[in-house]
N, C-alpha and C positions, 0 to 999 in steps of 0.2 A: 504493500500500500504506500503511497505517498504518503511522504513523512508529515507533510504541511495536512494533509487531511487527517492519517493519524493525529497528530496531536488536537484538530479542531474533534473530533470525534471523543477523544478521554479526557478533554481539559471542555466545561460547560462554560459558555461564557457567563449566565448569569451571576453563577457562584462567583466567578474569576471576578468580576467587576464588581460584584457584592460583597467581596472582601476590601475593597479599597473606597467603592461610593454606595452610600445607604440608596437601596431602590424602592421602590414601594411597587406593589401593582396596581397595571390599569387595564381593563381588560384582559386580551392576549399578552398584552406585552407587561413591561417595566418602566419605569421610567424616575428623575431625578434633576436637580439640576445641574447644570453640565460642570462636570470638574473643570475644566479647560479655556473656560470664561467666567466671568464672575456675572452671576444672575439670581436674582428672587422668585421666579416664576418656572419648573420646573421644563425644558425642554429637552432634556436628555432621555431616549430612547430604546430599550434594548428587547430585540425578538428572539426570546428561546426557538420557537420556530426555525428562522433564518440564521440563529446565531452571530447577529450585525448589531448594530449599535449606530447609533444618530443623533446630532443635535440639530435641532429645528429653530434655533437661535442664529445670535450674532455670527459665533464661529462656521456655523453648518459644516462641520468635518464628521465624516462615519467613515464604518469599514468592519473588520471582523475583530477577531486578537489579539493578532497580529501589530494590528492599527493601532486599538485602546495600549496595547503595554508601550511601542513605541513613542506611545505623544505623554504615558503617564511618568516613563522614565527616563525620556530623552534618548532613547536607542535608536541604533541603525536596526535595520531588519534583523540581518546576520547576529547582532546580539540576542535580539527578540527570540529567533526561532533559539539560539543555546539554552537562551531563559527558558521557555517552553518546553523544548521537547527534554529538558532534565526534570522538568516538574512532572511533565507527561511521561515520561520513564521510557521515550521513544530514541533508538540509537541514529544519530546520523553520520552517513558517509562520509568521509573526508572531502569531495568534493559537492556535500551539499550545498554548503555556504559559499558561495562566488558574490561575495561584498567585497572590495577593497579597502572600503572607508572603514567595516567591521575591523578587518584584518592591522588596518594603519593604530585604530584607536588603541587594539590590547595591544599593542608593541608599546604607544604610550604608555599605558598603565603599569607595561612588565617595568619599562624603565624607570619609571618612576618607583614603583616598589621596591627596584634596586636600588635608587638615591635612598628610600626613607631608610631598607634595612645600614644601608652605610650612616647614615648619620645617627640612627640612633641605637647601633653598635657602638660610636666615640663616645653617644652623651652617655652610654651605661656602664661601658666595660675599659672606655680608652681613658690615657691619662690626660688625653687633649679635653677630654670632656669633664673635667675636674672642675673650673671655673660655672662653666653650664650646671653642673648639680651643686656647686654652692649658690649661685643664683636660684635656684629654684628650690634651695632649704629656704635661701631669706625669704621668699616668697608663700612658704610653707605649703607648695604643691609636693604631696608624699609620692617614692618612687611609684608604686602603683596605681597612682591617680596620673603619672608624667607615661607609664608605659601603658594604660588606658586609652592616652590618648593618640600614643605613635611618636610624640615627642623625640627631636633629634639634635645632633650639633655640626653647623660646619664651620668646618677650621679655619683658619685662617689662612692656608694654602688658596694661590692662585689659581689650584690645579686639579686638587686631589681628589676630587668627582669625575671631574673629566677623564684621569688617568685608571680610574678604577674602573666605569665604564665604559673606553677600551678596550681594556681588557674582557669584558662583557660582552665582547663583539659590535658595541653600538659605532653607529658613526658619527661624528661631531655634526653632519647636515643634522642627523637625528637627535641629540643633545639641545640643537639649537632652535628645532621646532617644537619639540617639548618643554623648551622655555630653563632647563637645567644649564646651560651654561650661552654664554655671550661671544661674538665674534665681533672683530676687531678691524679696522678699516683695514690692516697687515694681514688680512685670513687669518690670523691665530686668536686661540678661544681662551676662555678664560671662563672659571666659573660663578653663577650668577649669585650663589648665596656665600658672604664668607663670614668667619668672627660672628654668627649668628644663630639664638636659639631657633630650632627650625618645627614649624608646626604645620601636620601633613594635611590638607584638603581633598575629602573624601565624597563620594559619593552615596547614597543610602544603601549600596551594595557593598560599601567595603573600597571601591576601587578608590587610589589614591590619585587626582585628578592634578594637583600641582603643593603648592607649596606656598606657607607664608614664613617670614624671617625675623626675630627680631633680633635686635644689635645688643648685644650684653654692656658694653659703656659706652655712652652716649657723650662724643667730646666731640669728635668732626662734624659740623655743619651741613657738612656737602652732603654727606650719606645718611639717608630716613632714616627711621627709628624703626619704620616697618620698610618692609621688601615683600611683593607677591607676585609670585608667577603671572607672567603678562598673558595675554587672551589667546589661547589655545586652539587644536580642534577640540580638545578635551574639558578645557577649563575656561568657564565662563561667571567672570564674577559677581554679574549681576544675577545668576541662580545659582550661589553656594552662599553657603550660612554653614560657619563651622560648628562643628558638633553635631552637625542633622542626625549623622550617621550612630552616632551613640545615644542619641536621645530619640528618636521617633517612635519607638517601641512605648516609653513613657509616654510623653506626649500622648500618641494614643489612646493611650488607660486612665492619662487624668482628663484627656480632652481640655489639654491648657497648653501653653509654650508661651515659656518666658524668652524675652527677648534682650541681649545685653551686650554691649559696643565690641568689646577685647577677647582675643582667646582667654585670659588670663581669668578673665570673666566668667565668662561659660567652664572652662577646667575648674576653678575655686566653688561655682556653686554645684558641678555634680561630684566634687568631694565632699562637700554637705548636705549633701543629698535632695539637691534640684535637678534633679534627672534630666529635667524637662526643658533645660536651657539649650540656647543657641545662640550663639554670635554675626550677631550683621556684619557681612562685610563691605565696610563704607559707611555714608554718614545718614544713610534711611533705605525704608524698604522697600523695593523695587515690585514691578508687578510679576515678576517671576518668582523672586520670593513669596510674594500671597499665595498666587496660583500652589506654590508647592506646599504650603503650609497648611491651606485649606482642604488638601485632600489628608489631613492628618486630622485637623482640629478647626472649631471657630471661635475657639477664645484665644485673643492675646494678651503676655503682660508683657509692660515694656517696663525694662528695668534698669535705664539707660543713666549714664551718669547727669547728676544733675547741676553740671556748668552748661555754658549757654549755648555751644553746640551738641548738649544731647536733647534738650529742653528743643532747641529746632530742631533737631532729627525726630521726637514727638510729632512735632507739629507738621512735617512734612508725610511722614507714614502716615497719618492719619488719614490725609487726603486721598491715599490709595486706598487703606485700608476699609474705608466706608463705602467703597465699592463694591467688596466681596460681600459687605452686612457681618462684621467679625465684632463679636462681643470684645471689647476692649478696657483694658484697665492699668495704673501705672501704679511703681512701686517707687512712692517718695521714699528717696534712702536720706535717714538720720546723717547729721552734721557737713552735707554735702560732698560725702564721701562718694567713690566709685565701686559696683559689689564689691571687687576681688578686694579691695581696702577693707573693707565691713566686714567680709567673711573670715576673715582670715585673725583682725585684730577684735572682732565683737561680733561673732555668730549669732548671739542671741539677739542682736540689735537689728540684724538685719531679716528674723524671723518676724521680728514685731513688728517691722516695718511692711514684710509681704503679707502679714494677717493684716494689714491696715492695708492696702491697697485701694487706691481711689478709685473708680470710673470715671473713663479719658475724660466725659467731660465736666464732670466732676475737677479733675485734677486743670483743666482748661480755665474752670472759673477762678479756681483758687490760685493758680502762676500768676496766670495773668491779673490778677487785681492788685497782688503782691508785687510784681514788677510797677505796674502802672502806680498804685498807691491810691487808695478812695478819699483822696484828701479832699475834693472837690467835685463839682459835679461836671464839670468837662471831663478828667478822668473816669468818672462814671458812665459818663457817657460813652468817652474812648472804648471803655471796656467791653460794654452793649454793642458799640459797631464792630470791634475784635471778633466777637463771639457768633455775630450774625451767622456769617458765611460757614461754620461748623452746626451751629444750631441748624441752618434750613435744611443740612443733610438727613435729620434725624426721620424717620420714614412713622416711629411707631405713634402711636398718639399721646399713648399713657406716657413714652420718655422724653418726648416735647414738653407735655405739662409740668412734667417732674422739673426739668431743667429750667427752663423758664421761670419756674417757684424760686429756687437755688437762687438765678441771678437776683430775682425780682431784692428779695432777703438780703443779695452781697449788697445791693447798690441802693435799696429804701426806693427804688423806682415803681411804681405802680404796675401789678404784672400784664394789667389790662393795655399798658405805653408799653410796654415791652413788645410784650404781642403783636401788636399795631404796625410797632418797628419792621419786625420778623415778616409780618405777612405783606410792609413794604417792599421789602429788600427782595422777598421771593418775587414781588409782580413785576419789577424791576427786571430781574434775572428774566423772567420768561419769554420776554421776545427774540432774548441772545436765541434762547433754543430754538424756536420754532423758526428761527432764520436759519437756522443750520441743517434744519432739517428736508430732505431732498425728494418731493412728490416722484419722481420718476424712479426712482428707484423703489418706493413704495409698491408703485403700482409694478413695476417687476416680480418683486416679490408676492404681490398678492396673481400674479396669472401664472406662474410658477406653481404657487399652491394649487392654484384651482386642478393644474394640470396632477400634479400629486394624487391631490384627492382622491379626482377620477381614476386614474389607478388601480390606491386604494380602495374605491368601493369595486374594483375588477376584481383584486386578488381577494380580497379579506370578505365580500359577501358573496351571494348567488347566482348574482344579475348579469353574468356574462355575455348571453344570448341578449338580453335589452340595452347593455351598453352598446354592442356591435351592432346592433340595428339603428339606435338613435344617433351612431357617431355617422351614419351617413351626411345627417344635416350639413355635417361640416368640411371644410375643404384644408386641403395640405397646409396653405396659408392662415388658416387662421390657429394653428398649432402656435401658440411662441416658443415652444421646443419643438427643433426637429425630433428631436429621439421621442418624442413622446409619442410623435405619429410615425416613427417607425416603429414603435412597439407594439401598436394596435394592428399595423399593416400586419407585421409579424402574426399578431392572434387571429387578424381572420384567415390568414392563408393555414395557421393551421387548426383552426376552427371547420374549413372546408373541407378538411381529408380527416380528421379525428377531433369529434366535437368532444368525449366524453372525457380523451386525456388534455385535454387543452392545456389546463395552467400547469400541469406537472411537464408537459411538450415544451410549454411555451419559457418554462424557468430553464429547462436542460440545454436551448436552441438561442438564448441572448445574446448575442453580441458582447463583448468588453464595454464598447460605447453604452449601450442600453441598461445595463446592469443595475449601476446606481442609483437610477431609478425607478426603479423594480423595486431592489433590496428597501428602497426608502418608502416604499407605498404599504410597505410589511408593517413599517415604524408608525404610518400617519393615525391617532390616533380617532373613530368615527364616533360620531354621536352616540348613546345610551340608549336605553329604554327601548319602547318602540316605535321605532322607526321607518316611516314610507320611504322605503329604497328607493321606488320609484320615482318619486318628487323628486328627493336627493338627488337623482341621476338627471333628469329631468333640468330642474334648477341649475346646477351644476356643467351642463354642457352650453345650455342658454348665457351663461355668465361667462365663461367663454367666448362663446359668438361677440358677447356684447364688448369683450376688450379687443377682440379683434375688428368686429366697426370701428370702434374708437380709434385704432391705431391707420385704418384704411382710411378714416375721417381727414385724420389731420396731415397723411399725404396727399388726397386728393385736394386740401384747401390749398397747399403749397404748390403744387402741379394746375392748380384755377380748374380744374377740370368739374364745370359746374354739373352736366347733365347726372353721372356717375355720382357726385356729392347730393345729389339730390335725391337718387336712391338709395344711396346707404344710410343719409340721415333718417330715412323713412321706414328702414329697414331694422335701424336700431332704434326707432321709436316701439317698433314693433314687439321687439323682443325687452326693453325694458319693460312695459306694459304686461308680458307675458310673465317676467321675473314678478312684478309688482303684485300680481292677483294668486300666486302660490302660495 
């Protein structure tokens, strides 16, 4: 058997994606909102049936297992299928995998897993690595919290990665696209991390994806305090957050992820048993960070230090983060310390501080009046217009009222002038949007569906024999997808020679082209109860006709062609009328 069929045949997709996204039932299918865009209204789709998956949203990407693992963990196929067919317990050929980009990526990983075991063989067992393990006693990271996390050292050598893996058989082009060491306007290399604690950047699999560095004595200018592996095929820093890899499994179980600037950060709180930490890296969180986080959990805490570039890195996530709808909360740390300061010199302080944890905007009102000072009522005011643009985010009603109460109380401002403010500022806002917003593409999308639909009420009800008769009505042109009337063409030619195996003929005999739409009419989810297929069908084709007048309309007014404009308009007076009275 085909290895790619075996594994779709032992690996179910519902389970497989109902381990990673809560689904619910809806009818035949499942459905959720889509991992892969941030949304409220659920349009993610999945057909035990078909074994395919859909989102009917922004993204609209589908496909089968294959699809979902690769866009969940960033894979090439060729990974995909090793991930699979080991879980499916299916053996593949050596010549199964013909990906080169598969093949390129674990040569990175190997290498690098060669850098991390060489660095941190020095920092545990060399006597170069003496300095590194007294820095990290002062730091009070214990040795199995430091080999926890992969923790390494490189020397101070120009060289001695580079020469080691040579030896390794790698070749310096390859060193130097892995980002491990640096070439020189002279062609000679040199290696990228040196005199540095070395902390390895992992993937949720374990794979070691690059490398951050810090500098053990901070005296030259010239050189950062950190160093990170530059942008990779492997390593991309706007979707790594250190620690994912050791914390996600938590994360999961508390259904919480603390969020906090420094490795140093993240290491100190899961030797205190914050499991559930991760390190941003950079000064906020990106939307590839959410996208990844949200498939784990929808609470965050941020627990970022509190001088005036983490207080903005706050206020910057947040603006993502209100996208995804992620339950948020901050951890004011006592005497404006940073965690790994807290954890280290007063554990208990910073336990108190996380049982005290404010909501974001909670912790919004309280920064901000404090920075500003309510000495006055211009300041009060300042603070009201501060808070607008976070406040009209808030979707629920009961956390609008709540907050709104909060300010009204900071500021003695009357919450009924508050309000007022608030539902200014939104009516303000709303013509930015509705100018942005693009009718044509609308109406794409909406004859797109209609064409769906129809489809689906082919595959998923009875009416096979009354869609092919009333699709006479209609002509090649007025399909907006080709393929949609090549799929019907397809059904009646074998409708004419085998009516009774039709959609099992007609699934075996698609095309590549046509597929997708097929697979997607599986997903579209039909009205409840009971339902006049007929009308449906009915309706449904007429609404049709009626975007294809409309589109023949407003070529024939541009081509002046009056006689022709004259019937169509008549034509689709005709069929509006006919939608209108069903």
């Amino acid at each position: 058997m085909d290895p790619l069929a075996e594994i779709k045949r032992k690996i179910d997709l519902v389970e497989f994606i109902n381990q990673r996204v809560s689904l619910q039932k809806a009818g035949r299918n499942f459905r959720a909102c889509c991992p892969f865009h941030a949304e409220k209204t659920p349009s993610f789709v999945v057909s035990p049936d078909r074994q395919i998956w859909h989102c009917f949203g922004s993204c609209n990407e589908g496909g089968d297992i294959f699809k979902f693992l690769m866009k969940w963990e960033n894979l090439t196929f060729g990974e995909a299928l090793k991930v699979l067919a080991d879980q499916a317990g299916v053996e593949l050929k050596k010549d199964a995998i013909v990906d080169q980009k598969w093949q390129e990526r674990q040569r990175y990983f190997t290498i690098n897993q060669y850098a991390a075991d060489f660095y941190q063989f020095l920092l545990e067992k060399h006597r170069l690595g003496e300095n590194s393990r007294a820095y990290l006693e002062s730091r009070k990271v214990h040795p199995k919290t430091s080999k926890h996390f992969g923790l390494g050292y490189a020397p101070r050598s120009w060289d001695s990665l580079f020469k080691y893996l040579s030896k390794k058989g790698y070749s310096p082009e390859e060193m130097t696209k892995v980002g491990l060491v640096v070439k020189t306007d002279k062609n000679h290399y040199y290696d990228r991390f040196r005199s540095r604690l070395i902390f390895p950047l992992t993937d949720l699999r374990g794979n070691i994806l690059g490398f951050s560095g810090r500098l053990l004595t901070i005296g030259d200018k010239m050189e950062a305090k950190y160093l990170n592996t530059p942008e990779t095929l492997v390593y991309h820093k706007r979707e790594n957050l250190f620690g994912l890899q050791q914390a996600h499994r938590t994360i999961k179980d508390l259904n919480e992820i603390i969020l906090v600037e420094g490795e140093f950060d993240a290491i100190l709180a899961h030797q205190y048993g914050y499991k559930q930490t991760v390190a941003i890296k950079g000064s906020a969180l990106t939307q590839d960070h959410l996208h990844l986080i949200k498939r784990l959990t929808n609470r965050l805490t941020f627990a970022l230090d509190m001088d005036e570039a983490g207080q903005e890195a706050i206020h910057r996530s947040i603006d993502e983060a209100e996208k995804f709808d992620f339950e948020m909360n901050v951890v004011v740390l006592s005497n404006g310390k940073d965690p790994a300061e807290l954890l280290s010199e007063k554990p208990q302080e910073f336990e108190k501080d996380y049982q005290n944890k404010q909501t974001v905007y909670e912790y919004l009102i309280e920064s901000t009046a404090q920075k500003l000072g309510m000495d006055s009522i211009y300041r009060k005011k300042e603070l009201v217009e501060t808070l607008l643009p976070y406040l009209a985010r808030i979707r629920n009603p009961i956390l609008i009222d709540h907050y709104l109460l909060r300010l009204a109380e900071k500021t003695g401002i009357a919450l009924s002038t508050i309000s007022k403010a608030l539902a200014n500022f939104a009516r303000k806002r709303k013509p930015l949007t509705e100018k942005i917003t693009e009718p044509p593409k609308e109406h794409k999308k909406k004859e797109e569906g209609l064409e769906t639909y129809l489809i689906a009420l082919f595959v998923q009800t009875d009416k096979q024999v009354l869609i092919l008769e009333r699709l006479e009505k209609l002509k090649e042109e007025d399909y907006y997808s080709p393929s949609t009337f090549k799929l019907f063409r397809l059904a009646r030619e074998i409708y004419a020679t085998n009516p009774k195996e039709l959609l099992t003929l007609l699934g075996e005999n698609l095309p590549q082209e046509l597929l997708e739409n097929y697979n997607k009419a599986f997903l579209w989810e039909l009205p409840e109860g009971d339902t006049d297929w007929e009308k449906e069908v009915e309706k449904n084709i007429l609404n049709i006709k009626k975007y294809s007048l409309r589109r023949q309309i407003k070529l024939l007014m541009k081509l002046e062609k009056e006689e022709e404009l004259g019937i169509a308009l008549r034509e689709l007076k005709e069929v509006e009328k006919a939608i209108s009275i069903m």
